[in-house]
Legacy VTK file of the C-alpha trace (Angstrom):
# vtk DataFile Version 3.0
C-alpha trace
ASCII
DATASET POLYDATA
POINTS 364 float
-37.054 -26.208 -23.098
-35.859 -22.894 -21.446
-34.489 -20.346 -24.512
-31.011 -20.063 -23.229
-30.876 -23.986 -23.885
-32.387 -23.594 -27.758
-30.097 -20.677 -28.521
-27.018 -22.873 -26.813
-28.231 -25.757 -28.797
-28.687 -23.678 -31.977
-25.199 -21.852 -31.318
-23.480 -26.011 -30.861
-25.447 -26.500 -34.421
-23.732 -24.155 -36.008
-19.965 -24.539 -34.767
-20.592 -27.674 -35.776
-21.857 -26.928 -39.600
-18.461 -24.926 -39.909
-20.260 -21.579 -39.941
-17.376 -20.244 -37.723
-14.140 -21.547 -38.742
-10.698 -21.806 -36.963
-8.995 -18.384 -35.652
-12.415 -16.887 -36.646
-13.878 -14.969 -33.708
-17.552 -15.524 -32.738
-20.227 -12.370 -32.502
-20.764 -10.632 -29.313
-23.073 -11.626 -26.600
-24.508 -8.410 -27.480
-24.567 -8.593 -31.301
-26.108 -12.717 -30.026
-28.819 -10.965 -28.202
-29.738 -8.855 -31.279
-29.494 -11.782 -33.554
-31.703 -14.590 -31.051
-34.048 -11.441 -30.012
-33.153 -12.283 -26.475
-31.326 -10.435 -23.332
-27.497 -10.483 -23.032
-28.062 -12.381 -19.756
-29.447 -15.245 -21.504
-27.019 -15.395 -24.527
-24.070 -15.262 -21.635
-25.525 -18.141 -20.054
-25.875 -20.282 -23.231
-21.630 -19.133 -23.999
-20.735 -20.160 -20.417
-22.431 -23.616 -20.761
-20.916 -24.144 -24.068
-17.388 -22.724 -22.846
-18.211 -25.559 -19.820
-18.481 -28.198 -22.026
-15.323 -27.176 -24.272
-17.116 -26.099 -27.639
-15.778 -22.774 -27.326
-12.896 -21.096 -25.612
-12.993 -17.039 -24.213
-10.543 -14.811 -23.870
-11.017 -11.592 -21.929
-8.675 -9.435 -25.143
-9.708 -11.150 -27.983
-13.093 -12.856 -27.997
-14.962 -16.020 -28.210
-13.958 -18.985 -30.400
-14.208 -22.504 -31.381
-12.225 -24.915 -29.865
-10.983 -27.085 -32.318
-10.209 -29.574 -29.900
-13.303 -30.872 -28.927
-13.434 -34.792 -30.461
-16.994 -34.669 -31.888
-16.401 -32.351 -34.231
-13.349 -34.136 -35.716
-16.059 -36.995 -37.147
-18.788 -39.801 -36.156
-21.613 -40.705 -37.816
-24.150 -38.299 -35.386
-26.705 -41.381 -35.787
-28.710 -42.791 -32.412
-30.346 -46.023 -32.800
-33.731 -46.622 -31.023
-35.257 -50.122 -30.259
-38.830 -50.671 -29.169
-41.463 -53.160 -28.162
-43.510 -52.146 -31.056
-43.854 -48.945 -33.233
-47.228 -49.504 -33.699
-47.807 -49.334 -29.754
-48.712 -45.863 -29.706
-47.068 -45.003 -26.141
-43.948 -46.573 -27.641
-44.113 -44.345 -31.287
-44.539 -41.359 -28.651
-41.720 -42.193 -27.055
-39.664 -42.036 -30.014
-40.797 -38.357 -31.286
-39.237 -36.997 -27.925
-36.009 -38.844 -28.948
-36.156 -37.634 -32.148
-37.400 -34.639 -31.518
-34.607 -33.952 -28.963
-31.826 -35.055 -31.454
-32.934 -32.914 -34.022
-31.607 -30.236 -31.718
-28.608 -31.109 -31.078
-27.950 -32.500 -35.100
-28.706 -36.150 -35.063
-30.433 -38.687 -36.999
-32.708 -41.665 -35.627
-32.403 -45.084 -36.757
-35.902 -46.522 -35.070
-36.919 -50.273 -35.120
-39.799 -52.804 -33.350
-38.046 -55.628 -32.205
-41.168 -57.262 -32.207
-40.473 -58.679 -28.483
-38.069 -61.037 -30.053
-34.491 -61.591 -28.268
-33.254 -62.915 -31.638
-33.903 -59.677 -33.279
-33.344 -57.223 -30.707
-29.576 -58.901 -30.856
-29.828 -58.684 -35.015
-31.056 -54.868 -34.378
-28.282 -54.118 -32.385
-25.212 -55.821 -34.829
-26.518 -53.933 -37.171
-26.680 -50.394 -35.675
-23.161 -51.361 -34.684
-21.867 -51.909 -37.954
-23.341 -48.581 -39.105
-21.307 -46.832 -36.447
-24.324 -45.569 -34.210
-23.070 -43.631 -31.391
-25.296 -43.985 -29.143
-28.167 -46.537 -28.487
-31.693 -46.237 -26.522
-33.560 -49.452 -25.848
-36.180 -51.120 -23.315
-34.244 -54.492 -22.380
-36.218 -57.714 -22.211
-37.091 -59.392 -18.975
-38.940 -61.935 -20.551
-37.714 -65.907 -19.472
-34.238 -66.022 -20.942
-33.566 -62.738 -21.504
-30.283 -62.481 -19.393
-27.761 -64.263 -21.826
-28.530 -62.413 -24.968
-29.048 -59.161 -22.954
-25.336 -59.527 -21.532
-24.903 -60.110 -25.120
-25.934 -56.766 -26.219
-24.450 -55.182 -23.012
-21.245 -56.367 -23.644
-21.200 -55.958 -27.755
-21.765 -51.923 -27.340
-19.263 -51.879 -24.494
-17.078 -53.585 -26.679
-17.466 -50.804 -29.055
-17.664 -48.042 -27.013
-21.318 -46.948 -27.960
-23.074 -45.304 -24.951
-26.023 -46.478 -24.221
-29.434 -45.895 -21.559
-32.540 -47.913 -20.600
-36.240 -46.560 -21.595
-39.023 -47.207 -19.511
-37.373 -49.786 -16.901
-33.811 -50.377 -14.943
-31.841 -53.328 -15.340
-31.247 -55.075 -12.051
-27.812 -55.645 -10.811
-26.228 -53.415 -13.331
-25.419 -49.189 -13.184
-26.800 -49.150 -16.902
-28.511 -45.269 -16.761
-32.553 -45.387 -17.355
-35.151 -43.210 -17.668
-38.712 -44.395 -16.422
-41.632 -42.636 -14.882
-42.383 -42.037 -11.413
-43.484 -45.726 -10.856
-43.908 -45.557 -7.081
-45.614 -42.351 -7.012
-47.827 -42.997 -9.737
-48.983 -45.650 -7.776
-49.565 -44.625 -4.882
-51.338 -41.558 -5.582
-53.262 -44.312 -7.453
-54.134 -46.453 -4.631
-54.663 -43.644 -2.352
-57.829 -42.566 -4.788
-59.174 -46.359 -4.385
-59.059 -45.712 -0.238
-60.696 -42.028 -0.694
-63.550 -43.956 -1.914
-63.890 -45.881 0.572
-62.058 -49.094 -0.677
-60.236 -51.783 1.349
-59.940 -55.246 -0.210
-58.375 -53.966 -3.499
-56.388 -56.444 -5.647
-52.987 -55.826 -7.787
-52.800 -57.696 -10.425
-49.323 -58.457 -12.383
-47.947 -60.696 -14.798
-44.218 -60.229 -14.298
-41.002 -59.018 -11.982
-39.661 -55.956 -14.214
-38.763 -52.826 -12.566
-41.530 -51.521 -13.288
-44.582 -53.789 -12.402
-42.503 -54.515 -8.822
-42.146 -50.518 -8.254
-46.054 -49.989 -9.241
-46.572 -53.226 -6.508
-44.175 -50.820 -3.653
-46.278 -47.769 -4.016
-49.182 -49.818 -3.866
-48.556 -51.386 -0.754
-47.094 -47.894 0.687
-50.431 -45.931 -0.101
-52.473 -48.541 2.165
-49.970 -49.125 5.010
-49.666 -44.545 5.242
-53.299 -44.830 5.277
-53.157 -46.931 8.359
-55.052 -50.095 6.795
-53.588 -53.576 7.020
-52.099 -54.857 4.284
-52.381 -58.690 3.118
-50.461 -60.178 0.248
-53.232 -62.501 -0.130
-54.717 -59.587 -2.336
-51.395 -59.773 -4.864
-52.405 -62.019 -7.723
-49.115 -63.426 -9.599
-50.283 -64.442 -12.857
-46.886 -65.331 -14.351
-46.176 -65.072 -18.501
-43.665 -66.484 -20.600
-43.565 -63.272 -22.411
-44.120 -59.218 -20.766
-46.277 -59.262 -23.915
-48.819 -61.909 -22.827
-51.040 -61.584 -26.551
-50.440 -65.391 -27.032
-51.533 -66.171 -24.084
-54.114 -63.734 -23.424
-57.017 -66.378 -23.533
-55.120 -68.747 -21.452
-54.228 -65.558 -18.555
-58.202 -64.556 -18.677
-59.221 -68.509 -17.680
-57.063 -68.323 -14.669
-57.650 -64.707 -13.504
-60.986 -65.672 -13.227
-60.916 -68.743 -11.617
-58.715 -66.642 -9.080
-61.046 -63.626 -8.662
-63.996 -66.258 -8.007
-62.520 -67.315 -5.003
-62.095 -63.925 -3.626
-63.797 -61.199 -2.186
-63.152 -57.447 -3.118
-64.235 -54.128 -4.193
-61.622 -52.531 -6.371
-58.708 -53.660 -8.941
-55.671 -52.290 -9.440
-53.691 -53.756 -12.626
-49.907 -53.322 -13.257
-50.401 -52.210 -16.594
-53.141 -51.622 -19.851
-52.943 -55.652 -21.368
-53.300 -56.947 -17.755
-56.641 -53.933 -17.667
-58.042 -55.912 -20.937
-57.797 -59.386 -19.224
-59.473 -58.152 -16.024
-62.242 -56.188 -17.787
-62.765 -59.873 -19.658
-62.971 -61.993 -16.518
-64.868 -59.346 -14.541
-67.340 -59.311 -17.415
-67.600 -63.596 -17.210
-68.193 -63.505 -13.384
-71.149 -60.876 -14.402
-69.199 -58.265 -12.303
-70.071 -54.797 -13.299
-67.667 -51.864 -13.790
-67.957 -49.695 -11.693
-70.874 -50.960 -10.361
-70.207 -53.854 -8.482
-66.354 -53.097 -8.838
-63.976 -50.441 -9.591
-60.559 -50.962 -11.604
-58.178 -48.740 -12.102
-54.517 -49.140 -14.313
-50.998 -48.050 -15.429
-51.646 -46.926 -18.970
-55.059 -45.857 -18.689
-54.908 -43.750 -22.284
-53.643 -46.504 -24.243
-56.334 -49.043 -23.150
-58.982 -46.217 -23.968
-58.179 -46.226 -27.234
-58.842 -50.016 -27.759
-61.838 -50.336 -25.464
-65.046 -47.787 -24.937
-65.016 -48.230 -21.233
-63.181 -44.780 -19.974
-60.644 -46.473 -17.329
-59.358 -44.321 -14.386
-55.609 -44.731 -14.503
-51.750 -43.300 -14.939
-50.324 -42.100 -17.954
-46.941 -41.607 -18.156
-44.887 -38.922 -20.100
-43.729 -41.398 -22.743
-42.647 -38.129 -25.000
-41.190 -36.564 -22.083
-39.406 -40.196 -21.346
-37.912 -40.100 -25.143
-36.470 -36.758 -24.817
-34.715 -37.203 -21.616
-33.269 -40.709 -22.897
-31.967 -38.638 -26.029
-30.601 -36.072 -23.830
-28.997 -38.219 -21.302
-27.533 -40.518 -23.938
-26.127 -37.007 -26.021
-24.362 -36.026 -22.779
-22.155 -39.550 -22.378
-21.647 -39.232 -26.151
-20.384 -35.786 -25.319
-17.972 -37.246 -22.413
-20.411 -34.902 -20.060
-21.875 -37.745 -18.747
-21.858 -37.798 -14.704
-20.257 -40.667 -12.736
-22.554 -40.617 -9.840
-25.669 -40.517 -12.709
-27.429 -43.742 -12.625
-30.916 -42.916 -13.501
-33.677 -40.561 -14.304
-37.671 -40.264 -13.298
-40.141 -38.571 -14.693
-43.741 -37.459 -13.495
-46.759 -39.196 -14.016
-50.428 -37.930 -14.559
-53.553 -39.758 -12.673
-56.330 -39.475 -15.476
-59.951 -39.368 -13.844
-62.252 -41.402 -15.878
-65.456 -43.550 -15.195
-64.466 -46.848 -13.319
-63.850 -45.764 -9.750
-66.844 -45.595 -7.460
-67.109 -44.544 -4.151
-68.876 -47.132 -1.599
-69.388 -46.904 2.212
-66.307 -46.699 4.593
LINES 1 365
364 0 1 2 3 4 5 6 7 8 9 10 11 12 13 14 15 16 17 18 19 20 21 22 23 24 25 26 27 28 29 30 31 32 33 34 35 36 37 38 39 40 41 42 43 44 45 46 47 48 49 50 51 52 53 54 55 56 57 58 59 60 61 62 63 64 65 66 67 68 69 70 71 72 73 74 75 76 77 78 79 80 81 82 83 84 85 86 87 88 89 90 91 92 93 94 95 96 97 98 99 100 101 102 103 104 105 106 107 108 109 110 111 112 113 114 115 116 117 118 119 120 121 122 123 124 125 126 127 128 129 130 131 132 133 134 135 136 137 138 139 140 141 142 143 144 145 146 147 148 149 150 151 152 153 154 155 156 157 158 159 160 161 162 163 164 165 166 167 168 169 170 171 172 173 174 175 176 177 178 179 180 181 182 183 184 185 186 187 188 189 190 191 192 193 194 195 196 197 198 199 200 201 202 203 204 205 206 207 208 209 210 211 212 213 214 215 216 217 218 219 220 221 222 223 224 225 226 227 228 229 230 231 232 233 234 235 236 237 238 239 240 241 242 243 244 245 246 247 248 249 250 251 252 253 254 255 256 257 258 259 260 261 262 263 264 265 266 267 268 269 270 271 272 273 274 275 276 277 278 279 280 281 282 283 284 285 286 287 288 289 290 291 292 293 294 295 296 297 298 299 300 301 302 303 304 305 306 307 308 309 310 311 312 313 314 315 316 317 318 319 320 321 322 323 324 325 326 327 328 329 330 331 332 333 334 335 336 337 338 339 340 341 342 343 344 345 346 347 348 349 350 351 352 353 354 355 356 357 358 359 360 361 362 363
């Protein structure tokens, strides 16, 4: 975070504590510098930002103040709720230090929960943040079979009570409900585009379900061969549908029928939507006596997290799940703030290819 932006957010933290009451003028940009150990430059930017966003009013004769006006300082709880998959997924528990990491700055508390990948739940979660008078609310819908009717559910309960609210880690179709998610498309492609480096053609991309995300991760894959000039066959997408995102119940079941699928085909490289779908591959691959890298290469979204759980070290994407949190928590604190933009819709942040040991180059 650039300094100007701590000492405006540590400025906002104290108007807000009462430090400087009414009528009472603030200190000088100059006495600010002193006091932050920063230049007058800086300090003037943080004032202007806050003057911007009405927490202070200047006046050329008299000075800086407080303006008393500004609704958030009249009251509210200053609580954000957080809902995840699971806070034992460790992507997801980094995700929530950058939210609460980046509400500690600006005075908030966190109210964090696993919702376990239950609809039921996730709806209980959410009545119950609302009774406590959250003001804001980060979650990762469902897109699970079902989902839609208790999602509208939630949609409409937090409309209801005007509690602003963003999308981690996917976008809702059909709906202008802000997100923040990683550079899906990108990610991908720069993915794919290592597999063809190496001399790969018949690479598969395996997915489980039609989120936002898996379906972006599917766009840059298919971009990265058609830029490279290759032809591209769908015959090399393999559609293993789930009832749930979360596929644990039905892990065995998924692992049978990848590899009945994989038998029938012929190719040198695997690309999987995500780390569970990684797990089922590296189990089938291992049935059909299919070495990795070996025989073939494999590469996935969520590299780090399946590295922890396996000893194999997987090529793959990680994604900035911190980064991810703080962002939500940011966006979310600007609509709380009534600073929220009306052309906004979503946010996307970048990616990192980690190089590991399952990619091997083979004769073009």
């Amino acid at each position: 975070m650039a300094k100007y932006s701590v000492i405006k957010e540590d400025i906002k933290q104290r108007l807000i504590s009462g430090e400087w009451t009414e009528g009472y003028r603030l200190p000088s940009s100059r006495e600010f510098a002193q006091y932050y150990e920063s230049s007058v430059n800086t300090i003037e930017k943080a004032i202007k930002e806050l003057t911007e966003e009405g927490w202070l009013i200047r006046d050329s004769r008299r000075g800086t103040f407080m303006n008393k006006e500004k609704e958030i300082l009249q009251g509210g709880t200053r609580l954000v709720a957080a809902f995840v998959f699971g806070i034992d997924n460790p992507i997801w528990a980094t995700a929530l230090r950058g939210v609460e990491d980046a509400l500690f700055l600006r005075g908030y508390q966190l109210l964090s929960s696993s919702d376990d990948r239950n609809l039921e739940k996730l709806e209980s979660l959410v009545r119950g943040a609302v009774e406590r008078k959250v003001e804001g609310v980060i979650l990762s819908p469902f897109m699970s079979e079902g989902h839609e009717e208790i999602n509208n559910r939630i949609f409409s309960l937090l409309q209801d009570h005007g509690i602003k609210y963003i999308s981690l880690d996917r976008v809702v179709y059909n709906t202008s409900i802000p997100y923040v998610t990683s550079d899906n498309i990108a990610g991908a492609y720069n993915l794919t585009k290592l597999l063809i480096e190496q001399g790969h053609r018949q690479m598969l991309f395996i997915k489980n379900s039609n989120i936002s995300t898996i379906n972006e991760r599917l766009m840059g894959f298919k971009q990265a061969i058609v830029d490279s000039g290759l032809p591209y066959s769908h015959e090399f997408e393999v559609f293993i549908p789930t009832k749930y995102e979360d596929f644990s119940d039905e892990f065995d079941h998924y692992c049978e029928v990848l590899e009945r699928k994989m038998k029938e085909m012929s190719f040198t490289a695997v690309f999987t939507a995500n780390d569970q779908i990684a797990e089922a591959a590296l189990r089938s691959l291992q049935s059909l006596n299919v070495r990795v890298p070996e025989d073939v290469s494999l590469v996935t979204y969520d590299a780090e997290n399946l590295n922890r759980r396996i000893k194999l070290n997987v090529t793959g994407i990680t994604q900035p799940f911190y980064e991810m949190g703080q962002c939500a928590a940011g966006l979310l604190l600007n609509m709380i703030d009534g600073n929220e933009d009306q052309l906004f819709y979503g946010q996307v942040c970048k990616s990192n290819i980690y190089i590991g040991e399952t990619v091997r180059s083979i004769g073009t």
